[in-house]
C-alpha positions as CSV (number, residue, x, y, z in Angstrom):
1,X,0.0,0.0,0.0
2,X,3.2,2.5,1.1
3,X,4.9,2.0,-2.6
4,X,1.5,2.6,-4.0
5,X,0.7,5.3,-2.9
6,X,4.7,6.4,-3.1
7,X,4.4,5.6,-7.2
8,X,1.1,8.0,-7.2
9,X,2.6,10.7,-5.4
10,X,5.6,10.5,-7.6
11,X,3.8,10.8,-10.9
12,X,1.8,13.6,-10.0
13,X,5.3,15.5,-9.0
14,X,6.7,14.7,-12.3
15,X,3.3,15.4,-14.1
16,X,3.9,19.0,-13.7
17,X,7.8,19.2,-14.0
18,X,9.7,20.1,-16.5
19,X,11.3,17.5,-19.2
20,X,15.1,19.0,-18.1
21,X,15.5,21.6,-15.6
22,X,15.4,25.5,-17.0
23,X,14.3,24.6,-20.1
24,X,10.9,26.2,-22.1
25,X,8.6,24.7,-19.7
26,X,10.3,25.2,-16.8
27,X,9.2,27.9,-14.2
28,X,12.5,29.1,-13.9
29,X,12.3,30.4,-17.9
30,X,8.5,31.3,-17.4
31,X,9.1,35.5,-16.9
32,X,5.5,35.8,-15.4
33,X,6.6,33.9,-12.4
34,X,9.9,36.2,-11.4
35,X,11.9,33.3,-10.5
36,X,13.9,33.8,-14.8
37,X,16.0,37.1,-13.4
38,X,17.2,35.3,-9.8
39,X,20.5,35.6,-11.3
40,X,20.8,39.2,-12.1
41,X,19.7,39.7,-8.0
42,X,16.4,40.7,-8.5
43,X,12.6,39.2,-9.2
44,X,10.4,40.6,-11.9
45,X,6.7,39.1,-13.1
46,X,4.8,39.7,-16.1
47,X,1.6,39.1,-15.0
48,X,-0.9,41.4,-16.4
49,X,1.7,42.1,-19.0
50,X,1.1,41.1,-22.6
51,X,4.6,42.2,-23.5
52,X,7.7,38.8,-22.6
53,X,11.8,39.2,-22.9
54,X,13.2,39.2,-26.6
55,X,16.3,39.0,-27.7
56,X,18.8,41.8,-27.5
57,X,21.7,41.4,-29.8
58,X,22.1,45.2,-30.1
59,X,24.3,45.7,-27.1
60,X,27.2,44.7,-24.7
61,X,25.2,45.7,-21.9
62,X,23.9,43.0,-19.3
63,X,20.4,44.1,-20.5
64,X,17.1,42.3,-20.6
65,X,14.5,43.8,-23.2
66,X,10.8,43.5,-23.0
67,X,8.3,44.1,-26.0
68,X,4.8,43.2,-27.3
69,X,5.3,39.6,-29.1
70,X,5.9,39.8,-32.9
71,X,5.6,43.4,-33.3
72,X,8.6,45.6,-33.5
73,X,7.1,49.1,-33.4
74,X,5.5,49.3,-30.3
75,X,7.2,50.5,-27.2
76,X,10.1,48.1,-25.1
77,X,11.6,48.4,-21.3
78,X,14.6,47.3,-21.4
79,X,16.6,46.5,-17.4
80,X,20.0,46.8,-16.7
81,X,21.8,46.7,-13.8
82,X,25.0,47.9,-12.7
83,X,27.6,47.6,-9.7
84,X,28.0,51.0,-7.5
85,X,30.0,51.7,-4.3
86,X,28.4,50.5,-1.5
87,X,28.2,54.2,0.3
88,X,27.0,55.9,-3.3
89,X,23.7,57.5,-2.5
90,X,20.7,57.1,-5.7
91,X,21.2,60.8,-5.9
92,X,24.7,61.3,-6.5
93,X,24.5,57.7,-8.9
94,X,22.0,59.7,-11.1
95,X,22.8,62.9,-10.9
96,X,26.2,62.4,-12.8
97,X,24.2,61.5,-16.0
98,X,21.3,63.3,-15.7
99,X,23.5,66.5,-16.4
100,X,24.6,64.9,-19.3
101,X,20.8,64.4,-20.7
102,X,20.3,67.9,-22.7
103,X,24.0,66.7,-24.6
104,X,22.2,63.9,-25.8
105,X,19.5,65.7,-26.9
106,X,16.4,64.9,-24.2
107,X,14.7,67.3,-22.4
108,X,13.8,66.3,-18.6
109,X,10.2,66.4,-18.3
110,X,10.0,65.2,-14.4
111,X,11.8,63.7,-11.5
112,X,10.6,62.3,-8.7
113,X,11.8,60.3,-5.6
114,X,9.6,57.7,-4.9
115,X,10.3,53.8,-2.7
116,X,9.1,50.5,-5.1
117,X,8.5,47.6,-2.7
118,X,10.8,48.8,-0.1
119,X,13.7,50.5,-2.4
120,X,14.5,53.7,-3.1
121,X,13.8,54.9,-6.6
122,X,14.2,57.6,-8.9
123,X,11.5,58.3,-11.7
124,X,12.9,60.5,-14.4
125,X,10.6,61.3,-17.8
126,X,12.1,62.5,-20.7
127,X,11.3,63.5,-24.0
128,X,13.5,63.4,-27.2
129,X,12.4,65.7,-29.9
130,X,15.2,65.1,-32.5
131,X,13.8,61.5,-32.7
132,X,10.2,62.1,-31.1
133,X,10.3,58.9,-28.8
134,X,9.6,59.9,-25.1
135,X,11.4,57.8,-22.2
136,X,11.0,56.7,-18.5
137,X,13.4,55.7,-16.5
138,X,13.1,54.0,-13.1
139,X,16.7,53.6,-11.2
140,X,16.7,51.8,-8.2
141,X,19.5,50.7,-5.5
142,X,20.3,48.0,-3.2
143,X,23.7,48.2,-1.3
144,X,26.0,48.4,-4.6
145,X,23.9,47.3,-6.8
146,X,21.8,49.6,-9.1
147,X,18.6,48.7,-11.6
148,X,17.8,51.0,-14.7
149,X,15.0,50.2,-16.0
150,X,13.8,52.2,-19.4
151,X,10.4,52.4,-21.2
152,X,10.7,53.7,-25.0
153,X,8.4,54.7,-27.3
154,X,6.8,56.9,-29.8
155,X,5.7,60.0,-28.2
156,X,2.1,58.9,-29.7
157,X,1.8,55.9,-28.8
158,X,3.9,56.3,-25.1
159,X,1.1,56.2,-23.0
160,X,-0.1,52.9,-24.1
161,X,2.8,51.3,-23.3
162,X,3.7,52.9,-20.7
163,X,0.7,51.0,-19.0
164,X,2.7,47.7,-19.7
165,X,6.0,48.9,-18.3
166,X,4.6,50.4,-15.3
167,X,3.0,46.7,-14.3
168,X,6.3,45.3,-15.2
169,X,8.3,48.0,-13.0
170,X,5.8,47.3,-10.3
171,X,6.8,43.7,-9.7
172,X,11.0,44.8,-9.4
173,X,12.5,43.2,-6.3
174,X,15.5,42.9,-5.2
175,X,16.7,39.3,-4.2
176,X,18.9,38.1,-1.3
177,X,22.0,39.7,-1.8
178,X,24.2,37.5,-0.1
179,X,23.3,34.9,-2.8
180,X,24.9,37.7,-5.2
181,X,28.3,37.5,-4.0
């Protein structure tokens, strides 16, 4: 009766696992569960989100990109993050290339300090008229690490995606650091 009901519990574990660990169908891989970022130190979900990661060939940067599935014209957040000294305050971090912002040809909109799920944060909306797309951009820190996260799009179409990113942005936490290190 014991191995029975052993042999039942086991195939309804492996019922629901995946054929090898961290592949497609693996909960690790699945972005709307916020376990596929562990490794960059931080958790991010999807949920409620229609956009999922895509491929970013375009840059040396440890970046992850997020866009609407099959359709290259609407809006992307894209998420880096970066080492910092331990003691670097969030408003010393950004202030050194926010001054450089106007060189590049974007015009600050709005800053404001905000805390996301027990972080402090820095919203900064910008607008580039040269190219007409309109950015915001959430930086957050967590001992010496630092998260910049950036929604792009049309200045048109900006407010409908901006709607994705912010429910993306939402779900940003930061994992157990000393798993980092």
């Amino acid at each position: 009766m014991k191995t029975g009901l052993f042999i039942l519990f086991q195939l309804a574990a492996s019922a629901f696992a995946a054929p090898h660990p961290a592949t497609s169908t693996s909960a690790l891989t699945a972005p709307e569960k916020g376990l596929y970022f562990l490794h960059k130190g931080f958790s991010l979900k999807t949920e409620g989100s229609s956009w999922v990661p895509v491929a970013n060939a375009d840059t040396l940067l440890d970046t992850v990109r997020f866009a609407s599935p099959g359709n290259t014209k609407t809006g992307s957040l894209s998420i880096r993050t970066d080492k910092v000294a331990k003691d670097a305050s969030l408003d010393l971090y950004t202030r050194k290339w926010m001054r450089d912002y106007p060189n590049y040809g974007f015009e600050v909109l709005a800053t404001k300090k905000f805390t996301l799920n027990g972080s402090p944060a820095l919203l900064v909306d910008m607008l580039s008229r040269s190219k007409n797309k309109q950015i915001r951009q959430v930086v957050l820190k967590n001992e010496d690490r630092v998260a910049i996260m950036t929604c792009l799009d049309d200045k048109e179409s900006f407010s409908a995606s901006l709607a994705q990113c912010n429910q993306i942005m939402k779900s940003f936490t930061w994992t157990n650091s000393e798993n980092q290190k």
